[in-house]
Structures are given as structure tokens and as C-alpha cells.
C-alpha positions in Angstrom: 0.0 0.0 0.0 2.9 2.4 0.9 4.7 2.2 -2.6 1.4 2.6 -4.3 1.1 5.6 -2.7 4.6 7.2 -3.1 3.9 6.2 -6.7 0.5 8.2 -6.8 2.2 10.7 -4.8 5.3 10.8 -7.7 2.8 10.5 -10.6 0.5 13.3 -9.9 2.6 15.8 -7.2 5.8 16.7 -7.9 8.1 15.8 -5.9 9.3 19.4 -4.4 5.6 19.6 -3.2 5.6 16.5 -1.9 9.1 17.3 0.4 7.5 20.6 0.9 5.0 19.1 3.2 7.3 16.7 4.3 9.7 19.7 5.9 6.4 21.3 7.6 5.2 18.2 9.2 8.3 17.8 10.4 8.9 21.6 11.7 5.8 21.6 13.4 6.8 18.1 14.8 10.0 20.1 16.3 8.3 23.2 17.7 5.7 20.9 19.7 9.0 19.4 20.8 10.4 22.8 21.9 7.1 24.1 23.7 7.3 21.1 25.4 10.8 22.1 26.6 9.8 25.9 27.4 6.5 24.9 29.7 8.9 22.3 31.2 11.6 24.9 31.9 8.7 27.2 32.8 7.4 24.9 35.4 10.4 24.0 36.6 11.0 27.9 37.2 7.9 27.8 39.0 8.8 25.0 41.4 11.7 26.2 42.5 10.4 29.8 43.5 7.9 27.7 45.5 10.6 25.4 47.1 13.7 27.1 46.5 16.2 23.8 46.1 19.7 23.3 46.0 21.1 21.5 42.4 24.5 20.9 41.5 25.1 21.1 37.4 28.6 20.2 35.4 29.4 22.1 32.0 31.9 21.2 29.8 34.1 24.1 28.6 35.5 22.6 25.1 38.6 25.1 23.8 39.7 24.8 20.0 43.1 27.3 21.0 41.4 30.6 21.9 38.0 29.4 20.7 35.1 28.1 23.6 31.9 25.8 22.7 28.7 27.6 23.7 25.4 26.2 23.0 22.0 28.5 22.5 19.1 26.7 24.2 15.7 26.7 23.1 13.8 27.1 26.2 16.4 29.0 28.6 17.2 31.7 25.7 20.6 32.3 26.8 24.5 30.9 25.8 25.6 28.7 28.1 28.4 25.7 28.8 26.5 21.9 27.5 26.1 20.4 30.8 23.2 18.1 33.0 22.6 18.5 37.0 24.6 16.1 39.0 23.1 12.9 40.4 24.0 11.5 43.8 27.5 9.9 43.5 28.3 11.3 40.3 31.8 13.1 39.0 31.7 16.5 37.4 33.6 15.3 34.9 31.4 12.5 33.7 28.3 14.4 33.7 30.4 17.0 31.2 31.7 14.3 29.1 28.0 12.8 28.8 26.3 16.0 28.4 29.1 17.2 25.0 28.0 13.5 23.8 23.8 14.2 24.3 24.0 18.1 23.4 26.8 18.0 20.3 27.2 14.8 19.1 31.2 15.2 20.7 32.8 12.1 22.0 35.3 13.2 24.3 36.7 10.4 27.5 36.0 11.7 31.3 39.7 11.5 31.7 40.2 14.3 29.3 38.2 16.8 31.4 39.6 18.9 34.4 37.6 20.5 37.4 38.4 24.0 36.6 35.9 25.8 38.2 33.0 25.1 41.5 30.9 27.9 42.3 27.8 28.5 44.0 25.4 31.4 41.8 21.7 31.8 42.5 19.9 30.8 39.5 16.6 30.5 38.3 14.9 30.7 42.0 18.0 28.0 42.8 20.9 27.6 44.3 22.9 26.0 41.9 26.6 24.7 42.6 28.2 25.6 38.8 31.0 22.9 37.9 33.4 24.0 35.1 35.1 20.6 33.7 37.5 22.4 30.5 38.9 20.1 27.8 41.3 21.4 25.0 40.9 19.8 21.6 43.6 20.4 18.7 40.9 19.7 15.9 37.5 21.4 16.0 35.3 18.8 16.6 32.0 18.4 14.5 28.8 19.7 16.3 25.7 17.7 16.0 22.6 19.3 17.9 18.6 18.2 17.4 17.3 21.3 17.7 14.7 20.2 20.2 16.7 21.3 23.3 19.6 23.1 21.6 18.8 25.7 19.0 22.8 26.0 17.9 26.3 25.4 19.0 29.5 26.9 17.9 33.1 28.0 19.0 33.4 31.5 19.7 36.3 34.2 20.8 36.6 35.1 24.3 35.3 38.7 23.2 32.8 37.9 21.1 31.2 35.7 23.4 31.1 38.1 26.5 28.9 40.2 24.2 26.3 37.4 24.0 23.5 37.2 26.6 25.2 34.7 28.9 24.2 32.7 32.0 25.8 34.2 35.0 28.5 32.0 36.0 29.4 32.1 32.1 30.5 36.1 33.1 32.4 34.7 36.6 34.5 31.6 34.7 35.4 33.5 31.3 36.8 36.7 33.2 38.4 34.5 35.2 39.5 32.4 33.0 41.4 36.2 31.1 43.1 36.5 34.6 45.0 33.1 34.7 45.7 34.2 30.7 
């Protein structure tokens, strides 16, 4: 039944119209997706104004020579480190090598990770303990995203990037990250 319907489909639709409505079906498959992640962030928001908890989160801060990985989310609307919250019994540096993996499509071992930076910054109605795990890569690896949670990921300068609406502890690890330099 299927091939006698791509056939109809060929024979009497051509086939830019027919991959026309294939490309909106499937963008307004992805921005259900992504309102799904806004009311979730949204709630989320909400909770913690209400109960005010404690997380811990680890970033990974990928550096191609002067160059840092930042990723655009779709629901938080700011630039950011990719990175998960911490579970019970979990390294900093593990959560940052799975969260490159789940956010870019980067393979990159644990071991290859340093703690860099721990800090504690009020976020979102939060506390949130910040971990900083930095990596330095001599190619520039190949950045996959789904668009669902991520809207785009890219290396950018040191200056370029402190002109981009940031997450807080972005601001605290990047300037001082230009002391150490």
C-alpha cells in the first residue's frame, strides 16, 4: 500500500511539493518538541520559587586554541556551557563528558576533562553549585545538535562571546579564565 502511494504521490505531485509538506510536518513536529521544553523549563521555574532547592550542574568548557563551545538553548534563551545537573555519587567530569555527547554529538573520554571551576550562583529561583570541567581539543570537533533542546552550537572568541546574553556563572568563569591568561 505504501509504494502505491509514493507512486501516486510521484505521478500526480511533484516531488518538491511533496518534500515541501514533508519539511512542515516535520517543523511543526520540532516546535511541539520545543514548547514542550519551554513549559517544562517554565514549570520547573515555577517550582523552585515555590521550594527554593539546592542543584549541583557540570558544564563542559570545550577550547579549540582561543575558541570556547557555547550552546543557544531553546527554552532557557541564553548561551551557556553543554552540561546536566549532578546525580547522587556522580563526578563532574562524567556528567560533562556525557552532556558534550547528548548536546553536540562530541565524544570526548571523562579522563580528558579537568575540574576548573566550582561555584555557587543563585539561578533561576536556585541555588545551583556551577562545575566547570574544560577540555582542549587540537581539531575542531564536528557539532551535531537536534534542535529540540539546543537551538545552535558553535566555537566563539573570548570577546565575542562576553557580548552574548550569557548565564551568570558564564560572566564569573570566562573573566576568570582572562586573569589566569
Amino acid at each position: 500500500m505504501a509504494c502505491q502511494t509514493q507512486s501516486l504521490l510521484r505521478h500526480f505531485v511533484p516531488r518538491s511539493r511533496v518534500w515541501s509538506y514533508y519539511r512542515r510536518i516535520l517543523n511543526m513536529i520540532d516546535a511541539t518538541i520545543r514548547t514542550f521544553y519551554r513549559a517544562a523549563h517554565v514549570t520547573r521555574t515555577c517550582l523552585s520559587f515555590v521550594r527554593e532547592p539546592s542543584t549541583r550542574s557540570a558544564r563542559a568548557a570545550v577550547w579549540h586554541g582561543d575558541r570556547l563551545l557555547l550552546v543557544y538553548r531553546s527554552y532557557g534563551h541564553r548561551y551557556t556551557l553543554p552540561g546536566e545537573s549532578l546525580r547522587a555519587g556522580e563526578s563532574p567530569d562524567r556528567i560533562a563528558s556525557r552532556a558534550l555527547e547528548r548536546t553536540c554529538g562530541i565524544q570526548l573520554p571523562p579522563s580528558q576533562f579537568e575540574l576548573s571551576m566550582q561555584s555557587p550562583a543563585h539561578l533561576e529561583n536556585r541555588i545551583d553549585t556551577f562545575y566547570v570541567c574544560e577540555t582542549n581539543v587540537v581539531e575542531e570537533p564536528r557539532v551535531h545538535i537536534n534542535r529540540w533542546r539546543i537551538f545552535g552550537a558553535r566555537f566563539y572568541s573570548i570577546e565575542y562571546a562576553q557580548k552574548l546574553d550569557l548565564v551568570p556563572q558564564l560572566h564569573t568563569y570566562l573573566s576568570r579564565r582572562q586573569v589566569l591568561s
